[in-house]
C-alpha positions as CSV (number, residue, x, y, z in Angstrom):
1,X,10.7,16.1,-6.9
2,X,12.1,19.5,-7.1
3,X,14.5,21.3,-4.7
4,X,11.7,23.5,-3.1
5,X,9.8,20.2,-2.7
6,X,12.4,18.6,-1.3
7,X,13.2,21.3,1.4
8,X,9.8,21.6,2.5
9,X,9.7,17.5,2.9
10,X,12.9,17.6,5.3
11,X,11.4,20.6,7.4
12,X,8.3,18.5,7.8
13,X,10.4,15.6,9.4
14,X,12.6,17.7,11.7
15,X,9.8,19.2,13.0
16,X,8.7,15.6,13.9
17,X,12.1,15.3,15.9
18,X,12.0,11.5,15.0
19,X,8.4,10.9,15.7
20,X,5.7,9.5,13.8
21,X,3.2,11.9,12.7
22,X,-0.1,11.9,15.3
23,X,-2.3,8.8,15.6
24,X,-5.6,10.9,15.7
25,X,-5.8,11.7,12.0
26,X,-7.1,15.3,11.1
27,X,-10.8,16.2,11.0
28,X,-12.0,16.4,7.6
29,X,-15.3,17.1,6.6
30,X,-14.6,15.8,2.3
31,X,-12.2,13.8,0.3
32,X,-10.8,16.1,-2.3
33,X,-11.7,15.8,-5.6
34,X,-8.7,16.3,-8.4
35,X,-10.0,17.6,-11.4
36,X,-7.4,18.3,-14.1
37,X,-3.9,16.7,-15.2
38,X,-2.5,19.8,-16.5
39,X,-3.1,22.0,-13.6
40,X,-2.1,19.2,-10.8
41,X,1.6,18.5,-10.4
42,X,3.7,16.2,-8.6
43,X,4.7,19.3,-6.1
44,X,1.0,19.7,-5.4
45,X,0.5,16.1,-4.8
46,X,3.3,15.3,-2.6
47,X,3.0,18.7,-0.4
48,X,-0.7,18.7,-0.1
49,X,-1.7,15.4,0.1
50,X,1.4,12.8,0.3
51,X,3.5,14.3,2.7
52,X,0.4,15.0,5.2
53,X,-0.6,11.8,4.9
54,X,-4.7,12.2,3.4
55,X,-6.9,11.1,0.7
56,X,-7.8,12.7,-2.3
57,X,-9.8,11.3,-5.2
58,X,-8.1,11.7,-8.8
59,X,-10.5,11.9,-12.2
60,X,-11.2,10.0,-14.8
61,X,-9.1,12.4,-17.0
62,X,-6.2,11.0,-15.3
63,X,-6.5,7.7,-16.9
64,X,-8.2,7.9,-19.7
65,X,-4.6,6.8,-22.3
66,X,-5.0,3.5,-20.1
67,X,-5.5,0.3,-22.2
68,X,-7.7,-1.2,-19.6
69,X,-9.9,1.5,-19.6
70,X,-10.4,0.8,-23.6
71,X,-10.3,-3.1,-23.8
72,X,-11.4,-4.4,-20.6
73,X,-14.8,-2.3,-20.7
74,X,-17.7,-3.0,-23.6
75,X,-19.1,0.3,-25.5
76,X,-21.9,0.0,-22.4
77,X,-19.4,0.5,-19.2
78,X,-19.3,-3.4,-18.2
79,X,-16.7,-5.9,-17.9
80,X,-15.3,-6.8,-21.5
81,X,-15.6,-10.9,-20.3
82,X,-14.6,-12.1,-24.0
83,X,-11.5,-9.8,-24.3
84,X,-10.5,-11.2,-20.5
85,X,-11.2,-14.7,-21.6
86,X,-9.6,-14.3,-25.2
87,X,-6.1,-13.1,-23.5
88,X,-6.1,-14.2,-19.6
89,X,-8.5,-17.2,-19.7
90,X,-6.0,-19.8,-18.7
91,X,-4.0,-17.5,-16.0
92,X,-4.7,-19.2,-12.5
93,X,-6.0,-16.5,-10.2
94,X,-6.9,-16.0,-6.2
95,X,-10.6,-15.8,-5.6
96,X,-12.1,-15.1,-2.2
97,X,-15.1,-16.0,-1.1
98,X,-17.0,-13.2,0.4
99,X,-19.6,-14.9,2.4
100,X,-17.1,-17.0,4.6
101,X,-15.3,-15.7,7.6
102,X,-12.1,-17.3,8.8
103,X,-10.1,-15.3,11.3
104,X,-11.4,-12.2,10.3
105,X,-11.1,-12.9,6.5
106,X,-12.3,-14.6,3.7
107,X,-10.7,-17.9,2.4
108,X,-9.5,-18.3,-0.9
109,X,-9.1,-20.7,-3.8
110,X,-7.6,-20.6,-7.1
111,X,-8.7,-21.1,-10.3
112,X,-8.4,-20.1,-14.0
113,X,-9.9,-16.8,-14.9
114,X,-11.9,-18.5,-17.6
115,X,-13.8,-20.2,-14.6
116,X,-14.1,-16.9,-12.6
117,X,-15.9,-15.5,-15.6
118,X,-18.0,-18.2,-16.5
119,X,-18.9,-18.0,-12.3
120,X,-19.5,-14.4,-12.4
121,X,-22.1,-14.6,-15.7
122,X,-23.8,-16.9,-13.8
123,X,-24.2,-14.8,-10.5
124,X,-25.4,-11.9,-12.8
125,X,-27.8,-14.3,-14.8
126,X,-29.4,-15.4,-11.3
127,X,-29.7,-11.9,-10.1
128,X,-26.6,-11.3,-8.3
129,X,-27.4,-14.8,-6.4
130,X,-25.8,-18.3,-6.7
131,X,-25.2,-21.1,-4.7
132,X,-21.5,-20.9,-4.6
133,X,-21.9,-17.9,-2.7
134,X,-20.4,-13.9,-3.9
135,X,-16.8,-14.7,-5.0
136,X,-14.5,-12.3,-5.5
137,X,-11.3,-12.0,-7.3
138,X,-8.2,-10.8,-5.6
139,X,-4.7,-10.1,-5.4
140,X,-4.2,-11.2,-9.0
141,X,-0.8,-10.2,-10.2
142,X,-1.3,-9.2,-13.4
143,X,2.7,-7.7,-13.8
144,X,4.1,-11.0,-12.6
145,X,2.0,-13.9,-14.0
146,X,1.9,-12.9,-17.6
147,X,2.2,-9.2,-19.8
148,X,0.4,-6.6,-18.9
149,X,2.0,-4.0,-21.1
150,X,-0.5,-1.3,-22.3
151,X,-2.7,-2.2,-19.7
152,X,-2.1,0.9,-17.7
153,X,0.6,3.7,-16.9
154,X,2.0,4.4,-13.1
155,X,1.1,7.5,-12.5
156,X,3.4,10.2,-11.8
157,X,2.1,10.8,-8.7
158,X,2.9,6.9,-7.0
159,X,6.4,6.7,-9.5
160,X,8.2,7.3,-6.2
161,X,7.6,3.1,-5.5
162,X,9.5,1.6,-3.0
163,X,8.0,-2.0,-2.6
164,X,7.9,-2.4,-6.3
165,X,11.1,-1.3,-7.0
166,X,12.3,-3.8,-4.2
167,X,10.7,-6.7,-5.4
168,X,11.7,-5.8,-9.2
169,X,14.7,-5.6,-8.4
170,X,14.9,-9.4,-7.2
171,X,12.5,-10.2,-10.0
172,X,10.6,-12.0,-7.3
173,X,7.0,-10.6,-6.7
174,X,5.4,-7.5,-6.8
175,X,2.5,-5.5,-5.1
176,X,0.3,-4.4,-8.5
177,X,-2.9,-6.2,-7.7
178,X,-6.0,-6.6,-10.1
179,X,-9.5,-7.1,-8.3
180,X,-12.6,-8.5,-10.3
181,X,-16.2,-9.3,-8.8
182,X,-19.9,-8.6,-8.7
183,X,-22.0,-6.2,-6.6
184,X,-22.2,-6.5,-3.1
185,X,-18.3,-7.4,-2.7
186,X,-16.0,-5.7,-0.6
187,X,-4.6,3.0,-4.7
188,X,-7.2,2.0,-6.5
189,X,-8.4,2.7,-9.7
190,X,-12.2,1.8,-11.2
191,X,-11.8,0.2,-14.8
192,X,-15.2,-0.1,-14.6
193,X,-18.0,-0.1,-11.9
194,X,-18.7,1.6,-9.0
195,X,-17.1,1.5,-5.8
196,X,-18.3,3.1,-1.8
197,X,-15.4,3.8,0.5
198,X,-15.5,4.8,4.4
199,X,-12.5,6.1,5.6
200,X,-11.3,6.5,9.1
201,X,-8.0,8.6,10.0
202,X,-5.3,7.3,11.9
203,X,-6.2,6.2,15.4
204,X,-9.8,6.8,15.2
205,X,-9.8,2.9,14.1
206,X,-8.9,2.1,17.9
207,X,-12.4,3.9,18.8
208,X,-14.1,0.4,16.5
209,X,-12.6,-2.2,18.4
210,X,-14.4,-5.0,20.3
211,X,-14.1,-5.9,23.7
212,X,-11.8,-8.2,22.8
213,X,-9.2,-5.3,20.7
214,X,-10.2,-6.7,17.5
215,X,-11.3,-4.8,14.5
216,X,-14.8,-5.2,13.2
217,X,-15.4,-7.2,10.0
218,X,-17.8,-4.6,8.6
219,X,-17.9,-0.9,10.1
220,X,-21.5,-0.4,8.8
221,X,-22.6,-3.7,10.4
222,X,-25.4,-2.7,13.3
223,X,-23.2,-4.7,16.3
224,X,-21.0,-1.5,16.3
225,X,-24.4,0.3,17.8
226,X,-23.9,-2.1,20.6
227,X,-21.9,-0.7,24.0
228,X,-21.6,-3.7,25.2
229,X,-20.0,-5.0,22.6
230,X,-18.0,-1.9,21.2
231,X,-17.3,0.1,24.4
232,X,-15.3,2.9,22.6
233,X,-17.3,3.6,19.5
234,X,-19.0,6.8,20.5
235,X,-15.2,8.1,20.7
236,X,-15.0,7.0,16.8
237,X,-16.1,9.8,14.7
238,X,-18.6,9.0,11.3
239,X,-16.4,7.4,8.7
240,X,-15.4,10.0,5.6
241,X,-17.6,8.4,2.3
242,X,-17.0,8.3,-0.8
243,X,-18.2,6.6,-4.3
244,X,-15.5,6.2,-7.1
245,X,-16.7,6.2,-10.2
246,X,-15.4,4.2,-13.6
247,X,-12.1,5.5,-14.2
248,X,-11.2,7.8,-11.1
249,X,-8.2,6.7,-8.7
250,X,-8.5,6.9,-5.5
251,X,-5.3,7.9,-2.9
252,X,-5.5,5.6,0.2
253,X,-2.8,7.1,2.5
254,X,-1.2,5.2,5.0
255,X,-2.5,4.1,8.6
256,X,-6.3,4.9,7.1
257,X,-8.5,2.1,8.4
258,X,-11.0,1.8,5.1
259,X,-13.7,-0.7,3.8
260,X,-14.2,-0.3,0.1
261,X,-18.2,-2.3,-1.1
262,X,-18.6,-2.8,-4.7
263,X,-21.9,-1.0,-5.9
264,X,-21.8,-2.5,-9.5
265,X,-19.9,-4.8,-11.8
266,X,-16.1,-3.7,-10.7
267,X,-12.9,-4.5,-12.1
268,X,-10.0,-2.4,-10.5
269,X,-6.2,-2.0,-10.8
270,X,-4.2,-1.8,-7.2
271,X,-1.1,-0.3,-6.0
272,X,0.5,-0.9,-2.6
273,X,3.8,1.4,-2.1
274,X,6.2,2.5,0.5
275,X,8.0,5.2,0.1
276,X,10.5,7.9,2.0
277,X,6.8,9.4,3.3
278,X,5.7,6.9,5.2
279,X,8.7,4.4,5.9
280,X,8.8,5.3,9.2
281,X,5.2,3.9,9.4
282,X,6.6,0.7,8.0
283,X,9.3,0.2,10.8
284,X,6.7,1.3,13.4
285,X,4.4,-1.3,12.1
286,X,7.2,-4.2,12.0
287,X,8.0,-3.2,15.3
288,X,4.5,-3.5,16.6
289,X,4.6,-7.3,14.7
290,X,7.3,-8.8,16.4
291,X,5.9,-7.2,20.1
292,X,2.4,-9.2,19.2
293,X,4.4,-12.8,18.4
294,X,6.7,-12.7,21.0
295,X,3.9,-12.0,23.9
296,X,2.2,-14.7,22.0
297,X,5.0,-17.5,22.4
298,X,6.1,-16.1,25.4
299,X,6.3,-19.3,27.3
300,X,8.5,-20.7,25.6
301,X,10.8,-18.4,26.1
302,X,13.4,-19.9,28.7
303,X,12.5,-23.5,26.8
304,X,12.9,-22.8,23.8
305,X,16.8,-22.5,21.9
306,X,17.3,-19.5,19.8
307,X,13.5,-18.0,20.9
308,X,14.3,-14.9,19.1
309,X,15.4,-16.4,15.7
310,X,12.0,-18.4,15.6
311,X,10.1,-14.7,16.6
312,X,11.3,-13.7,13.6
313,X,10.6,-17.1,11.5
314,X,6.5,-16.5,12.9
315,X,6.9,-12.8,11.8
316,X,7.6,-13.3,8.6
317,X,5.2,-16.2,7.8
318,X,2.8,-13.5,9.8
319,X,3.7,-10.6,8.0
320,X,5.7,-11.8,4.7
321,X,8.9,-9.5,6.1
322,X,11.0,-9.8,9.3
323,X,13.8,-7.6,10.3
324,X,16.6,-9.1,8.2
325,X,14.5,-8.8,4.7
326,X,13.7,-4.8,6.3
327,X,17.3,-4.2,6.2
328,X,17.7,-5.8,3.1
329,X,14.8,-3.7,1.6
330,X,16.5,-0.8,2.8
331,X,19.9,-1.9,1.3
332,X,18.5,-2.1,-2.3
333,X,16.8,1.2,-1.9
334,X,19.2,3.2,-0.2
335,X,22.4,1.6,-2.7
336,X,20.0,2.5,-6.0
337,X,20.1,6.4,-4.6
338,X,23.7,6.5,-4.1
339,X,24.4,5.4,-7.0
340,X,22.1,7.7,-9.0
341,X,24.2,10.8,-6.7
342,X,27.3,9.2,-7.3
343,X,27.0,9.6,-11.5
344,X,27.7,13.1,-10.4
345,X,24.0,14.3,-10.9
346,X,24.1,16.2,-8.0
347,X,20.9,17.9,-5.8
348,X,20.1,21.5,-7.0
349,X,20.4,20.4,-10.8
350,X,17.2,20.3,-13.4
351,X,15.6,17.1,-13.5
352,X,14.1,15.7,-16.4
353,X,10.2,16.7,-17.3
354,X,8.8,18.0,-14.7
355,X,10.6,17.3,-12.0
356,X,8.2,14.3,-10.7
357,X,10.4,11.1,-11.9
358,X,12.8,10.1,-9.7
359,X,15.6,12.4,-10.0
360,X,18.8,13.6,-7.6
361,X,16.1,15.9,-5.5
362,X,14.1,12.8,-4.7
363,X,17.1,10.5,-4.2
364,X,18.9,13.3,-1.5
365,X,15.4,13.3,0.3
366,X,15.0,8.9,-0.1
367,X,18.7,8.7,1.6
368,X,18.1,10.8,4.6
369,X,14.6,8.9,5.1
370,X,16.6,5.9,5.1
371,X,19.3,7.1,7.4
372,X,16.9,8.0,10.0
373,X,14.8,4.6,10.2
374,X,17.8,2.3,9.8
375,X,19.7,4.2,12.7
376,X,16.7,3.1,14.9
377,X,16.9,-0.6,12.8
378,X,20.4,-0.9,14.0
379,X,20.0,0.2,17.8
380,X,16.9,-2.1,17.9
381,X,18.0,-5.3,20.2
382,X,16.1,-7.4,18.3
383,X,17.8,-6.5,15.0
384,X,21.0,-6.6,17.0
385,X,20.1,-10.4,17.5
386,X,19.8,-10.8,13.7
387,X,23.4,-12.4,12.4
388,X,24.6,-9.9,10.0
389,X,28.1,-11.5,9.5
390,X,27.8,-12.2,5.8
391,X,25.9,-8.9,4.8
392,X,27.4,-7.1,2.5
393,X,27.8,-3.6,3.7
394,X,27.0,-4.7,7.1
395,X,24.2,-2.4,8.4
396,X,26.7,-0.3,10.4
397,X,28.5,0.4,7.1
398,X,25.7,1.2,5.4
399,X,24.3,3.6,7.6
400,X,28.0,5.6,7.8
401,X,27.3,5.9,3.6
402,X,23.8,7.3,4.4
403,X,24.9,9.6,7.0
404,X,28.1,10.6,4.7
405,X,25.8,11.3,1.7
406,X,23.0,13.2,3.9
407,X,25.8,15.9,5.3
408,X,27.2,16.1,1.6
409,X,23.6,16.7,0.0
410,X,22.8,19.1,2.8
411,X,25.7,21.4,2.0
412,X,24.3,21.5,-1.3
């Protein structure tokens, strides 16, 4: 991030006064199509596409160095099965199966990928059909369960990584997902196959609910049609399409209620990420996670000791995050900027390259984003529930270091 980039990012949040950015996403008629590397820059990305908050489709040309895209893939465009089964065959990965529905979701198993493959030649050998049903393979961390060096390159454009950084920092877990299956099967980038996407901007998902406020399982399924059923959807305008082809990335921006349906023999890399962009969106969300389990234990509220300590246990076995881990997200974020400031690289200086790795300009912006949502964390009663007697700063502390480095930077 450069200065100018940087300066138009902070205007964009005063202007919000605090706010999130409106439910009802813009009206858009196309997904943007990004056609060349050398004449698309991190600037470009973050002020016309991140920092608004909408989709835009990437090229091939964008990841064509990738190993993936050169080992994975036979001369023909399909899955390379005996270079996946010659160097991942014994990794143990999550499979879903696509034809079962539990609570809005399909269950999963796990297996070794050599088993996966030797499933999946078999559901293209019996025409796209077998007995075991269309399973799919998902959520496999490739960066966490075994090397995946060469495989493929973050691009610029998401090097601004939040969750990953987070979790690598703990050298716990990570959100880099690989997904595998046949046709038919429900960040993203095609290493091979074909992929259809409908996209709906933020709040027009609210327009699909049922009667009961839950979100349909398939937005092209023909119960939507039905009133009764879905009293809203004539508010819900058509979903934005589009069809990925082998190699292009697709930018998925946040609060965009999607369904993605393989069209061909698929295998995709995956990137969730939080960032300074859309971290208020993250709080907002957490917020809206612990209103939905407290109404639901309600009850037992007046019966049950410490009610709010056990809200917070059902959130995070909900959710994988509660308040406390927020605040300690935040911590290791906000303490890896101040740090990078405090070497005495201070805003307004050149950055390395071009500007798009994670440089003073970036961290300056990162540490006022943080300010502002954990100023709200630390007012929140529930958080103020939360014992933060051993934290180290104590979130109070923390946020006086933030506010101290935002009026320095500023003055900059």
């Amino acid at each position: 991030m450069d200065r100018e980039a940087r300066v138009f990012a902070e205007s964009h949040f005063r202007g919000l006064e605090g706010c999130l950015p409106r439910r009802v996403g813009p009206q858009l008629d196309r997904v943007d199509f990004i056609e060349k590397p050398d004449s698309f820059s991190y600037a470009d990305f973050f002020k016309g596409y991140l920092l608004p908050n909408l989709p835009c489709v990437f090229s091939s040309a964008f990841t064509e160095g990738w190993g993936s895209r050169r080992l994975w893939v036979t001369p023909s465009g399909k899955p390379n099965f005996d270079y996946l089964l010659q160097n991942y065959g014994d990794v143990v990965v999550p499979v879903a199966n696509c034809g079962v529905r539990e609570y809005n979701s399909n269950p999963k198993e796990h297996m070794p990928l050599r088993d996966y493959i030797s499933y999946w030649k078999e559901y293209i050998q019996g025409n796209y059909s077998s007995s075991r049903g269309c399973l799919y393979l998902k959520d496999w961390h490739l960066c966490r369960d075994s090397s995946a060096e060469g495989v493929f390159t973050l691009p610029i454009y998401f090097s601004s990584d939040w969750l990953n950084e987070y979790w690598d920092a703990l050298d716990v877990d990570d959100y880099r997902f690989i997904y595998m299956g046949p046709t038919g099967t429900c960040w993203s980038v095609n290493i091979c196959g074909r992929k259809k996407w409908f996209f709906f901007p933020p709040g027009q998902e609210e327009a699909l609910r049922d009667c009961h406020g839950s979100l349909p399982y398939d937005v092209t399924s023909p119960t939507l049609l039905d009133s009764r059923l879905h009293p809203m959807r004539d508010h819900c305008s058509p979903p934005l399409e589009v069809t990925q082809e082998a190699g292009e990335m697709v930018f998925v921006p946040s609060g965009w209620h999607h369904q993605v349906h393989n069209l061909e023999d698929t295998i995709s890399i995956n990137h969730n990420w939080v960032n300074g962009c859309n971290l208020a969106n993250m709080w907002h969300f957490l917020q809206q996670e612990l209103c939905a389990v407290q109404q639901e234990i309600i009850d037992w509220r007046d019966s049950m000791p410490d009610w709010h300590h056990h809200c917070q246990v059902i959130m995070k076995s909900c959710s994988g995050i509660n308040f406390e881990e927020f605040y300690h997200f935040l911590k290791v974020v906000a303490e890896r900027r101040l740090l990078l400031l405090a070497k005495g690289m201070g805003p307004g200086k050149v950055e390395g390259g071009k500007g798009t790795r994670l440089g003073p300009e970036q961290a300056a912006f990162d540490i006022g984003r943080i300010a502002e949502v954990l100023e709200s964390v630390v007012a929140h009663p529930d958080f103020q529930r939360v014992d933060t007697s051993a934290f180290s700063p104590r979130p109070e502390e923390l946020l006086q270091q933030l506010e101290e480095a935002v009026a320095a930077t500023t003055s900059l």
